[in-house]
N, C-alpha and C positions, 0 to 999 in steps of 0.2 A: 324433545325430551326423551331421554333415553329410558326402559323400561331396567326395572331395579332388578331383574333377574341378568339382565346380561353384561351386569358388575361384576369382577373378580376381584380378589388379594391376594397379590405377591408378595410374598418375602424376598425383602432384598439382602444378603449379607453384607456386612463394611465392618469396616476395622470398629472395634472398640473403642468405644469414646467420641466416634467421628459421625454418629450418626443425624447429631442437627446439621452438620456442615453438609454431611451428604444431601440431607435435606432441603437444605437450601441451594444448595447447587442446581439440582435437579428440580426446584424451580425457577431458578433465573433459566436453566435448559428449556423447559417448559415456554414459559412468557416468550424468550427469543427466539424460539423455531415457532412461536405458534401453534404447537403442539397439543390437537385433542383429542379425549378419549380418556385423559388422565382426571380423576374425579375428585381424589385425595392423597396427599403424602401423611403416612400416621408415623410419630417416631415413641413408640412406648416406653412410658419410663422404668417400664419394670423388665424390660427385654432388650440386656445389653448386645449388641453387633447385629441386628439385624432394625432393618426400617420396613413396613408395610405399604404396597404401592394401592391403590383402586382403583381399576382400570379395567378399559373394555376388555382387552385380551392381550397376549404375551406377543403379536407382533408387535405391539406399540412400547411395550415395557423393556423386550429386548436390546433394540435400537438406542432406547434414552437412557439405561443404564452401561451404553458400550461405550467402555474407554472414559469412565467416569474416574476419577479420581476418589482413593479408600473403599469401593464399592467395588466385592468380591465375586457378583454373580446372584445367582436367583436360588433360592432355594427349590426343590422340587418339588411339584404340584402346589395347587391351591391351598389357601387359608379360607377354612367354613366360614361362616358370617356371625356365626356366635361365640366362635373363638375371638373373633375382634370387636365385638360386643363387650366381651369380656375384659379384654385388652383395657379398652377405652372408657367402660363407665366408672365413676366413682364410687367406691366401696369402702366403705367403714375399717379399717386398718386395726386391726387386733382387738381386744375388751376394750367396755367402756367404764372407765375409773373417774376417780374424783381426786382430789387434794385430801389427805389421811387415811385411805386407802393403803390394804398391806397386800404388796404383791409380792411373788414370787418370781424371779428371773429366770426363762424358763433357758434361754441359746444366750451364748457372748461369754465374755472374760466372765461375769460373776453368774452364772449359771448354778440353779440350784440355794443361792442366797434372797433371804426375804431382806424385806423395803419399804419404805415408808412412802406413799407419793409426796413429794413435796408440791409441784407441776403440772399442768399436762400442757403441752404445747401442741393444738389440734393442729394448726397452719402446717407444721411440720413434722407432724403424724409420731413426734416425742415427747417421750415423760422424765420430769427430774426424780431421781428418786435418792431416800437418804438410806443408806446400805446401813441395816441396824447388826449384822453381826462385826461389825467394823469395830475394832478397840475404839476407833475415833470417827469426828464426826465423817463422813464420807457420802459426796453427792457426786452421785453419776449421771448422766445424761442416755437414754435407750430406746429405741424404738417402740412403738406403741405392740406392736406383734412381738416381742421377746419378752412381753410379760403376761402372768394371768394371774386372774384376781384371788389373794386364798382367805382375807376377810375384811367388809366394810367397815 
């Protein structure tokens, strides 16, 4: 058993979009060489072109990302352990509203226009809402962080 300080995280760069693939690559690379020392592949949903490796150290990380296909390189130096703490746990995604809730649109096309909740869709961290300065009736679909609540 390996002792938990002498884990690191690398940042791996890759092309945009291509970071499950990479991911999975670089474990069928893993399982097939037999490869250890590698302790997690992290691919963040919220940190587009790059993947997070957990590994003993950068001779083992170098080697298995060389000549990878969509994987541009290592970013430089370490990633803290509370930056990917941060990364990785589940965090409540913008107010918490209810159905007849008036929010306010704070980023996106209707920014600044208040709202009626119609919705809230938690699975998918969105709210329907019905855009009340609209001549007509008008329901939009929004992420839960582009709004904030201005009254219950």
């Amino acid at each position: 058993m390996e002792k938990p300080n002498m884990r690191n995280y690398y940042a791996v760069k890759v092309v945009g979009g291509q970071e499950i693939n990479v991911a999975l690559m670089l474990e069928e690379r893993i399982k097939t060489n037999n490869i250890k020392g590698i302790y997690a592949i992290i691919v963040p949903p919220n940190l587009k072109g790059y993947i997070v490796l957990e590994a003993e150290g950068l001779h083992i990380v170098k080697p298995l990302i060389a000549g990878l296909r969509n994987a541009r390189g290592l970013a430089q130096g370490l990633l803290p352990r509370d930056e990917i703490l941060k990364i990785v746990s589940k965090k409540t995604i913008g107010p918490t509203v209810k159905p007849g809730d008036v929010v306010e649109v704070i980023s996106g096309p209707f920014r600044g226009t208040q709202a009626q909740v119609i919705r809230v869709e938690e699975a998918k961290g969105e709210v329907v809402l019905n855009i009340l300065e609209s001549a007509f009736p008008l329901q939009v679909t929004v992420p839960l962080d582009q709004i904030k609540v201005s009254k219950r």
